[in-house]
C-alpha positions as CSV (number, residue, x, y, z in Angstrom):
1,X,0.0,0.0,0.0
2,X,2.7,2.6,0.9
3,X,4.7,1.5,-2.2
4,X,1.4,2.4,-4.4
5,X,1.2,5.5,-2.5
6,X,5.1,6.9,-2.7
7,X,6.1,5.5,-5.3
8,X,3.3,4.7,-8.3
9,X,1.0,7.5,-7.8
10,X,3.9,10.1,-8.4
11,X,5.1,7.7,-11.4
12,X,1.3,7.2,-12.9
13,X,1.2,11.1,-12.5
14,X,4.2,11.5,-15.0
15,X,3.4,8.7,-16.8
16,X,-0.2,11.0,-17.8
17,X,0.7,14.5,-18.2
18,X,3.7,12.9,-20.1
19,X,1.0,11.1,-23.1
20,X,2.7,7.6,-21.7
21,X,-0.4,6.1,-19.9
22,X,-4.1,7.0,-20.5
23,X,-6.0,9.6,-18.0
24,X,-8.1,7.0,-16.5
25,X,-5.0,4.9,-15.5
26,X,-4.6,6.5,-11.8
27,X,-8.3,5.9,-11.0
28,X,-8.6,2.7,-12.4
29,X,-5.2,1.5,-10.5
30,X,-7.1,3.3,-7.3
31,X,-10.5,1.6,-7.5
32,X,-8.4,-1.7,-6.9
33,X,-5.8,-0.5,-4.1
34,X,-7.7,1.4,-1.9
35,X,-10.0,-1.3,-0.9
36,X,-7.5,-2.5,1.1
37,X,-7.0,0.6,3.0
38,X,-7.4,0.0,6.8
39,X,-10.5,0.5,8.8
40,X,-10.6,4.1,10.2
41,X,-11.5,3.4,13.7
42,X,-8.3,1.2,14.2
43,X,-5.7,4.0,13.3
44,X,-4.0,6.0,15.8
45,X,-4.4,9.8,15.1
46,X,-0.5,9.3,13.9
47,X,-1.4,6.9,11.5
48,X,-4.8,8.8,10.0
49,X,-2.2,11.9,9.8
50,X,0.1,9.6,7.5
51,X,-2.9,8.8,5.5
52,X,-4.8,12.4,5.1
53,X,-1.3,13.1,3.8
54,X,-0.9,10.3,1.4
55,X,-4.4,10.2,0.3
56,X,-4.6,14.2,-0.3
57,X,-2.3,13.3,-3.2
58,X,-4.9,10.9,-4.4
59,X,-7.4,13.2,-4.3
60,X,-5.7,15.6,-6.2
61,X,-4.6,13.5,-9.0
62,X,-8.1,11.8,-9.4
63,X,-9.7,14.9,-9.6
64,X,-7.4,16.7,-11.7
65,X,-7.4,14.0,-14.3
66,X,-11.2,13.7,-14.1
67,X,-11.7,17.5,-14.8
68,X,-8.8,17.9,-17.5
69,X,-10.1,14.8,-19.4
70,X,-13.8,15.3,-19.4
71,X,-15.8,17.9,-20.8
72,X,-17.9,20.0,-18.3
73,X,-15.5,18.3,-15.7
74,X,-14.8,21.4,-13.4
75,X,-18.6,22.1,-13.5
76,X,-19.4,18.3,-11.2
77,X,-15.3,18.2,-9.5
78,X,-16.9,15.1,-7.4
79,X,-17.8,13.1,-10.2
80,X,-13.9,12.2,-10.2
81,X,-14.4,9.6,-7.5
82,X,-17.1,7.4,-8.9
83,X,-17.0,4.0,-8.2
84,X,-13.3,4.9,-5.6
85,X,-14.5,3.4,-2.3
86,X,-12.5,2.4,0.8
87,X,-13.4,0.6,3.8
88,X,-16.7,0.5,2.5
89,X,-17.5,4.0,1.9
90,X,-17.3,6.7,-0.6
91,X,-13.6,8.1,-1.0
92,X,-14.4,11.1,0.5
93,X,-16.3,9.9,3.1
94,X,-13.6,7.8,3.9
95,X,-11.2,10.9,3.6
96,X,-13.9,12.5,5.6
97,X,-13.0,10.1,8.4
98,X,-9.7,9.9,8.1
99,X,-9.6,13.7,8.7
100,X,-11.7,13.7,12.0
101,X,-9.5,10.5,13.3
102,X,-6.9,12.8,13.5
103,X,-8.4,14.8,16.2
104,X,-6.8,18.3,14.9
105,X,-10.0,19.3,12.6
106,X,-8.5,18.5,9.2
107,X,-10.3,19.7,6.6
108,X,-12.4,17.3,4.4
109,X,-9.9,17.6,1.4
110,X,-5.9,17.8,1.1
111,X,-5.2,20.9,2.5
112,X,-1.9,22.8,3.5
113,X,-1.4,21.5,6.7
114,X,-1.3,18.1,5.4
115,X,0.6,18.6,2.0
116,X,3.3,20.6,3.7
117,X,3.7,21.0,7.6
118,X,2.6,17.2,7.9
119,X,4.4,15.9,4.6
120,X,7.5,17.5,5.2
121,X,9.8,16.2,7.9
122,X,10.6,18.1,11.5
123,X,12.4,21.2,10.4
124,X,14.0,23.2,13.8
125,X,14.9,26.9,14.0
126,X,17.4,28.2,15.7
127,X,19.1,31.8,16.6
128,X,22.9,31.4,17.5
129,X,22.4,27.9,20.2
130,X,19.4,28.7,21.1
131,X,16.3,26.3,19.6
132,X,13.5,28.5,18.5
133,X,10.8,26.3,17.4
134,X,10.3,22.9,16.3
135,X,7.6,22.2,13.4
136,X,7.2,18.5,13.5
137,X,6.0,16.2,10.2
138,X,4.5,12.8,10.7
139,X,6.7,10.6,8.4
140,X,10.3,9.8,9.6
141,X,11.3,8.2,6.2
142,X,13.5,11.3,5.3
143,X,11.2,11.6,2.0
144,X,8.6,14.9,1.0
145,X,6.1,13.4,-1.2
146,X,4.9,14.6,-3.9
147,X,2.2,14.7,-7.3
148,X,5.4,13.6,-10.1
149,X,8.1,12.7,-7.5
150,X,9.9,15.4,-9.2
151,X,12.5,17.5,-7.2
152,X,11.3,20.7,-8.0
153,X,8.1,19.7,-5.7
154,X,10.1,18.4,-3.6
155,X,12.5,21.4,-2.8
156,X,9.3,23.9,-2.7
157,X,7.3,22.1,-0.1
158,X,10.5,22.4,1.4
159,X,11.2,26.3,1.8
160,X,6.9,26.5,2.2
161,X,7.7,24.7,5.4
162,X,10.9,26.1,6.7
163,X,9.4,29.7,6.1
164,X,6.6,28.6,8.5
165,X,9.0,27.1,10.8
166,X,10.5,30.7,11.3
167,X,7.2,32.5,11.1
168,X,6.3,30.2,14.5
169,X,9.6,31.4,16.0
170,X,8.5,34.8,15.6
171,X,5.0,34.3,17.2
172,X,6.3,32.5,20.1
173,X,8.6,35.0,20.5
174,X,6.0,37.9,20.5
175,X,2.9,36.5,21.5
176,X,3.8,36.9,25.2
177,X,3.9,40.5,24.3
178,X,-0.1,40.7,24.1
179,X,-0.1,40.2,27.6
180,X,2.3,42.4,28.7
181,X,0.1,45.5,29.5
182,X,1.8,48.3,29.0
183,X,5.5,46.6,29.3
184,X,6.2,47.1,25.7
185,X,9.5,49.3,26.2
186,X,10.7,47.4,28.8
187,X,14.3,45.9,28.4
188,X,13.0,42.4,28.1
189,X,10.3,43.5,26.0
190,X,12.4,44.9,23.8
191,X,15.0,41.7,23.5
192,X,12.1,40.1,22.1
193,X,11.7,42.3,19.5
194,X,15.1,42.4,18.0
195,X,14.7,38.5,18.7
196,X,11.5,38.6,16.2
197,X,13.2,41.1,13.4
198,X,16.4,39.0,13.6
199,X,14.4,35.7,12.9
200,X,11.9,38.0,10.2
201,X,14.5,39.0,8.0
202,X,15.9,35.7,8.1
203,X,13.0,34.5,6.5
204,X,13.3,37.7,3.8
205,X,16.6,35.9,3.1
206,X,15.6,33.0,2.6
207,X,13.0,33.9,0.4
208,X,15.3,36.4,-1.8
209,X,18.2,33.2,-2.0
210,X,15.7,31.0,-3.2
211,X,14.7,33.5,-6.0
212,X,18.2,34.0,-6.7
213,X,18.7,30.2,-8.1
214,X,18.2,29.0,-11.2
215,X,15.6,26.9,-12.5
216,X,17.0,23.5,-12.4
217,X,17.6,24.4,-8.8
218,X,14.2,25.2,-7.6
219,X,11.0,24.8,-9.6
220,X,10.9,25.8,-13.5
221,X,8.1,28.5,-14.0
222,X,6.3,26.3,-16.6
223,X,6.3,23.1,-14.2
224,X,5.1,25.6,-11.7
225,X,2.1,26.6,-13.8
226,X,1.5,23.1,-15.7
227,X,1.8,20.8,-13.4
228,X,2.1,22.2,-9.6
229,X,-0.7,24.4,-9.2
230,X,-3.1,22.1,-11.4
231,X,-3.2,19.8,-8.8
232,X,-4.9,22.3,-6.5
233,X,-8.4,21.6,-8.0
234,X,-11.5,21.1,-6.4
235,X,-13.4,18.5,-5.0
236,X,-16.3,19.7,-4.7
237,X,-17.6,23.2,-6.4
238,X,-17.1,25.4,-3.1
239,X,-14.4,23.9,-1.1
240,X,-10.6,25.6,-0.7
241,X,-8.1,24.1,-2.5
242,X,-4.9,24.2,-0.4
243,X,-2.3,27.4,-1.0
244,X,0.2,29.1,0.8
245,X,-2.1,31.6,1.6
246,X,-3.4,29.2,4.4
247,X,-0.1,29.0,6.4
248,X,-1.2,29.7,9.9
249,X,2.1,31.5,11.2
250,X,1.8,34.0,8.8
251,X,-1.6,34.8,9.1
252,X,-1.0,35.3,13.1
253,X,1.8,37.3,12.4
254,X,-0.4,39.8,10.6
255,X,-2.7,40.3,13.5
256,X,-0.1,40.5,15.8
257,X,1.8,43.3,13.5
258,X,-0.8,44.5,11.7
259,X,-2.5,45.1,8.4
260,X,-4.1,48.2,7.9
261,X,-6.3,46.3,4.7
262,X,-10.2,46.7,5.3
263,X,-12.0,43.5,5.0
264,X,-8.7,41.6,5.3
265,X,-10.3,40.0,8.6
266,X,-13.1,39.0,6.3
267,X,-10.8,37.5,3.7
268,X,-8.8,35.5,6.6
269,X,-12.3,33.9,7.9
270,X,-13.3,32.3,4.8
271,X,-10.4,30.4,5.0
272,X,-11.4,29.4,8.2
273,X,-12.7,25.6,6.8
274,X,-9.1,25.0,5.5
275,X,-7.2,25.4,8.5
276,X,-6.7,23.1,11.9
277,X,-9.2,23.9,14.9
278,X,-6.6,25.4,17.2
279,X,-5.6,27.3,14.5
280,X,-9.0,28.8,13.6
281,X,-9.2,29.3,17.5
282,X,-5.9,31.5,17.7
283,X,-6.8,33.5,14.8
284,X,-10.1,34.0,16.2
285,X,-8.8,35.2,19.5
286,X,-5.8,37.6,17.7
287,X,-8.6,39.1,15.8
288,X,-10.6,40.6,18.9
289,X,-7.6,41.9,20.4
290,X,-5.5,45.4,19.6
291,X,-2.1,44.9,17.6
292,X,0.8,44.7,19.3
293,X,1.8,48.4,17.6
294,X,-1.4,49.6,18.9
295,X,-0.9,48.4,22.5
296,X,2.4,50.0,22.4
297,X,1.1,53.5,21.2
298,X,-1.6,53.3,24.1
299,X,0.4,53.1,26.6
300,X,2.0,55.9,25.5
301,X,-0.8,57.9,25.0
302,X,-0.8,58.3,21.3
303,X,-2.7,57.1,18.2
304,X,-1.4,56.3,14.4
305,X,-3.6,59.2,13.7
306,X,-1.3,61.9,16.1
307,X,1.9,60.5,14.4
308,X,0.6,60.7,10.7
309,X,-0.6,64.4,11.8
310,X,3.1,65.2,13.4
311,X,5.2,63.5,10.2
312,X,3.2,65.7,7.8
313,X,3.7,69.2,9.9
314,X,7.7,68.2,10.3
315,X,7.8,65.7,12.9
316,X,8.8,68.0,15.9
317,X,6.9,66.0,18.5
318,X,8.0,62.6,17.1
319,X,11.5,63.3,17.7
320,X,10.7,64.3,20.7
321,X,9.0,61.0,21.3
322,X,12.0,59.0,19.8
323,X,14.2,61.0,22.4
324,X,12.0,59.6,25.3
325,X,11.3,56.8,23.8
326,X,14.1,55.6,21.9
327,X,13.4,51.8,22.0
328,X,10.5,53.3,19.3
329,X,13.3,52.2,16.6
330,X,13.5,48.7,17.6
331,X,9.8,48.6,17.2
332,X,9.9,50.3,13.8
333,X,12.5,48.1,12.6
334,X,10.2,45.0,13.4
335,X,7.9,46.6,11.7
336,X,9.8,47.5,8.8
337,X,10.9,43.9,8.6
338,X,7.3,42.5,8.4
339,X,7.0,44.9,5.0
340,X,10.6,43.7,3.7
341,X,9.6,40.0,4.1
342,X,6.1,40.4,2.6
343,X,8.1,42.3,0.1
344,X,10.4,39.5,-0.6
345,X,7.4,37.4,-1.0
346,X,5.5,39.2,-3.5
347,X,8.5,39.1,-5.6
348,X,8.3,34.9,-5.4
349,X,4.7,35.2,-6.4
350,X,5.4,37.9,-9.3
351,X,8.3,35.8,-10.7
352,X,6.8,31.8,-10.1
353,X,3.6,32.9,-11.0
354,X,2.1,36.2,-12.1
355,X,5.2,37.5,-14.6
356,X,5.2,33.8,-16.9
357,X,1.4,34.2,-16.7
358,X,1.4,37.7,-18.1
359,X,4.0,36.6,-21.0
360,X,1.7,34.3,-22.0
361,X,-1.4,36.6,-22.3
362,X,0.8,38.9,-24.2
363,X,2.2,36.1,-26.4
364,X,-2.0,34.8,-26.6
365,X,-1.1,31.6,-24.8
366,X,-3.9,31.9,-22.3
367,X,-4.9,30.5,-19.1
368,X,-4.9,27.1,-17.8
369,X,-8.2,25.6,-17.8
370,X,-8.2,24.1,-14.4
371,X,-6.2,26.2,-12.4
372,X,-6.4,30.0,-13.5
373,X,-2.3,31.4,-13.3
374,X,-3.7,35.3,-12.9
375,X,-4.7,34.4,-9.4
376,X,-3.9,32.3,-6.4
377,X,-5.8,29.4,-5.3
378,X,-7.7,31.2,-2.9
379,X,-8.5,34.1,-5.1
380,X,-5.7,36.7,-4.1
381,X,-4.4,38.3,-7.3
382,X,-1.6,39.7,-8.0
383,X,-3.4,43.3,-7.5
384,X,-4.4,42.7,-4.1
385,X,-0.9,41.1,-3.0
386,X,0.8,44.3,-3.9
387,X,-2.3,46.4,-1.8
388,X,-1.6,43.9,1.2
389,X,2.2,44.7,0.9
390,X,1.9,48.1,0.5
391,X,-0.6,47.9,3.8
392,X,1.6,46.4,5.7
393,X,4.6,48.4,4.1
394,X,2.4,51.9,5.8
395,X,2.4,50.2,9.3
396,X,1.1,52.6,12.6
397,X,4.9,53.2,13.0
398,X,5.5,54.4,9.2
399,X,5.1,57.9,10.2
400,X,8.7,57.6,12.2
401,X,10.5,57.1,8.4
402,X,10.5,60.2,7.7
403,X,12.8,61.0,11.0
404,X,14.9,58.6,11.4
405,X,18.1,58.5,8.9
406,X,18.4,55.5,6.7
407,X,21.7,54.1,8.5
408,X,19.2,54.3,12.0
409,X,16.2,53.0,11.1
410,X,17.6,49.9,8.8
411,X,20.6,48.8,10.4
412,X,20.0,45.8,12.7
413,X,20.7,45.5,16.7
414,X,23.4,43.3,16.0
415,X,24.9,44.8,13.2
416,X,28.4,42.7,13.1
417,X,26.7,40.0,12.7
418,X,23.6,39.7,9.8
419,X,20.6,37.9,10.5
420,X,21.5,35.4,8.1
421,X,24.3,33.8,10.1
422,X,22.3,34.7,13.6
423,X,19.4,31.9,12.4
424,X,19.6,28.4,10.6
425,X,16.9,26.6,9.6
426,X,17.5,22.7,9.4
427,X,15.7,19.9,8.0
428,X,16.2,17.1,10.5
429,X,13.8,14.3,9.6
C-alpha cells in the first residue's frame, strides 16, 4: 500500500501528463488499491495523519485528471471519485473520516497542513544555540512526497515549510507581548523584539536566496504553472483548495503586526474551513484583540492618527517621542521587517507565478483551464498582493520614516553579525 502510495502514484502522475499512460489509468489503479485501505476506527491519530497526507495526493490527482479529461468536468469536481470506495464507503467519506480520526480538525480535502507541515519532515529553527521552534512532520522516512516525485516539488514544499518554521519562532517570541500591559518598552520586552526582526528577516533571506537560483535548482516556472498548481483543484464546487495563503504562522503574524487592509479579517475567515481547529481558535482570539503596535502607542498615550498628523507638519513631536522613547526604533524596525519580508514574498509570487502568466497573455497563450495562473488558489491576485504589501509596508509606525536616517532606522541590533548567520533553519527528519 505505501509502495502504491510513494512510489506509483507520483510515477502514474508522470506517466499521464507525459501522453505515456491514459487519463483513466490513476483511477482505475485506485479503484483496486484502496479497498484494502485500513478501517478508520483502528488507526491511531499518527497513523490517519500519514494517510490524510498520502491520500490528499490521491485526491488531487483523481480529480485533476477527471476534470482535464472530461468535458464539463470542473462544473461536477466530485464526479472524479465514482465508483473509488474504501473501507466501504465513498472516498471522500472515507477521507472525511480519516480527517476527524486525526483529532486536529482537518479539513475534508488535502489541504496545507497536510501537504506541507505534515508531509514534510521536522524542520527546527534556531538563533545562535538557542532552539527556537520545532515544526514536526509525521513521516520519519526522510522523503517529501509529492504529485510527479519530481525534485522541484520536492524542494518547494521544502522552503513553504521552513518559512513557516520561522514564522512560529516569531509568534512564540512575540505572543507573550499581548499580555504584557503596557510593558512594551521594557528591556526584556524589547529583547524580544530584536529577537522577532532577527528571525523575520531571516525568512526575507531565505525567500530572496531562493529567487536567486536557477531553474534546475528550484522549480521551472512552466512546471510551476502546468503541473504544480493544477493539482490544487476542487473536490467539490465550493471547497478551498490548499495554498500558501493558508499557512497559519503568517496569518497570526499579521494580527499580531498588523494590516491596515479593510476586510482583510473577512478575507482570513473564509479560509477558516481549511485550517486546523486550534488554528482557527488563535486566529479568532488575535482578531478581537489590539495589535501589538497599537498596545504600544496606548500606553504611550498616542494614536497612528497623532503620528501621521506630526510627520506631515515636520515631525517635531516625534523626535521628541524617539528622544523619550528611543526603543520606538527597535519597534519600527520590526515593523519595517514585516514589509521587507512580505516584500520578498510578493517578488516569489510575481516571478513563479504572475510575470510567466502575463507573457503568456501577451504572447496569446492563455490561461490554464483548471487552475487559472492570474490568481492564487484562494483568489488573491496579483493586485491585491501588492495592496496587502503596500498595507503592511504603511504600518502605525511608518510615520517615524520620515525622521529617522536611513543608517538608524535599517541597520539591525546586531549589526556585526547579519541575520542570516544569527538563524539556521534545518531539515532534521
Amino acid at each position: 500500500m505505501g509502495d502504491w502510495l510513494d512510489d506509483e502514484l507520483p510515477r502514474l502522475n508522470r506517466a499521464i501528463l507525459s501522453g505515456d499512460a491514459p487519463p483513466g489509468t490513476l483511477a482505475d489503479q485506485a479503484r483496486d488499491v484502496l479497498p484494502h485501505l485500513p478501517v478508520v476506527d483502528r488507526l491511531t491519530t499518527e497513523q490517519a495523519r500519514r494517510f490524510v497526507v498520502r491520500l490528499g495526493f490521491v485526491g488531487a490527482s483523481v480529480a485533476r485528471h477527471y476534470q482535464e479529461w472530461n468535458p464539463g468536468g470542473k462544473a461536477t469536481p466530485e464526479r472524479a471519485f465514482d465508483g473509488l470506495s474504501a473501507d466501504g464507503r465513498p472516498f471522500r467519506d472515507y477521507f472525511a473520516a480519516l480527517a476527524d480520526r486525526t483529532g486536529l480538525g482537518h479539513y475534508s480535502r488535502d489541504s496545507y497542513a497536510s501537504l506541507v507541515r505534515w508531509n514534510v519532515g521536522t524542520v527546527e529553527v534556531r538563533r545562535r544555540d538557542e532552539l527556537m521552534s520545532v515544526l514536526p512532520g509525521v513521516f520519519d522516512d526522510g522523503r517529501i512526497r509529492s504529485y510527479t516525485g519530481t525534485p522541484g516539488e520536492e524542494r518547494f514544499f521544502l522552503l513553504i515549510k521552513q518559512s513557516e518554521a520561522i514564522e512560529l519562532a516569531v509568534n512564540d517570541v512575540l505572543d507573550p507581548l499581548g499580555r504584557a500591559g503596557n510593558g512594551l518598552l521594557t528591556e526584556a520586552a524589547i529583547e524580544r523584539v530584536r529577537i522577532a526582526t532577527d528571525l523575520i528577516d531571516a525568512m526575507r533571506r531565505l525567500f530572496l536566496a531562493f529567487a536567486s537560483l536557477p531553474p534546475e535548482q528550484t522549480m521551472p516556472a512552466d512546471h510551476f504553472l502546468d503541473v504544480f498548481r493544477q493539482f490544487a483543484v476542487h473536490w467539490t464546487r465550493d471547497d478551498i483548495p490548499p495554498s500558501g495563503a493558508l499557512d497559519p504562522e503568517a496569518l497570526k503574524r499579521d494580527f499580531l503586526l498588523g494590516v491596515g487592509l479593510p476586510g482583510y479579517d473577512r478575507h482570513v475567515r473564509r479560509l477558516f474551513p481549511a485550517l486546523l481547529r486550534h488554528e482557527r481558535a488563535a486566529l479568532e482570539e488575535l482578531m478581537t484583540q489590539p495589535t501589538l503596535p497599537e498596545r504600544l502607542l496606548a500606553g504611550l498615550g498616542r494614536d497612528a492618527a497623532e503620528l501621521r498628523a506630526d510627520a506631515a507638519g515636520g515631525g517635531a513631536e516625534l523626535r521628541r517621542l524617539i528622544g523619550q522613547h528611543p526603543a520606538l526604533i527597535d519597534w519600527y524596525r520590526l515593523l519595517n521587517a514585516h514589509a521587507r519580508a512580505a516584500g520578498a514574498h510578493l517578488m516569489l509570487s510575481k516571478k513563479f507565478l504572475f510575470k510567466p502568466q502575463r507573457r503568456r497573455d501577451e504572447a496569446g497563450q492563455g490561461d490554464q483551464p483548471l487552475v487559472s495562473n492570474r490568481r492564487g488558489t484562494t483568489g488573491m491576485n496579483e493586485l491585491f498582493l501588492e495592496r496587502l504589501t503596500r498595507a503592511r509596508q504603511e504600518h502605525v509606525l511608518a510615520p517615524l520614516r520620515g525622521v529617522l536616517s536611513g543608517e538608524t532606522a535599517e541597520k539591525v541590533p546586531d549589526a556585526e553579525v547579519p541575520s542570516a548567520a544569527l538563524v539556521s533553519v534545518s531539515l532534521i527528519g
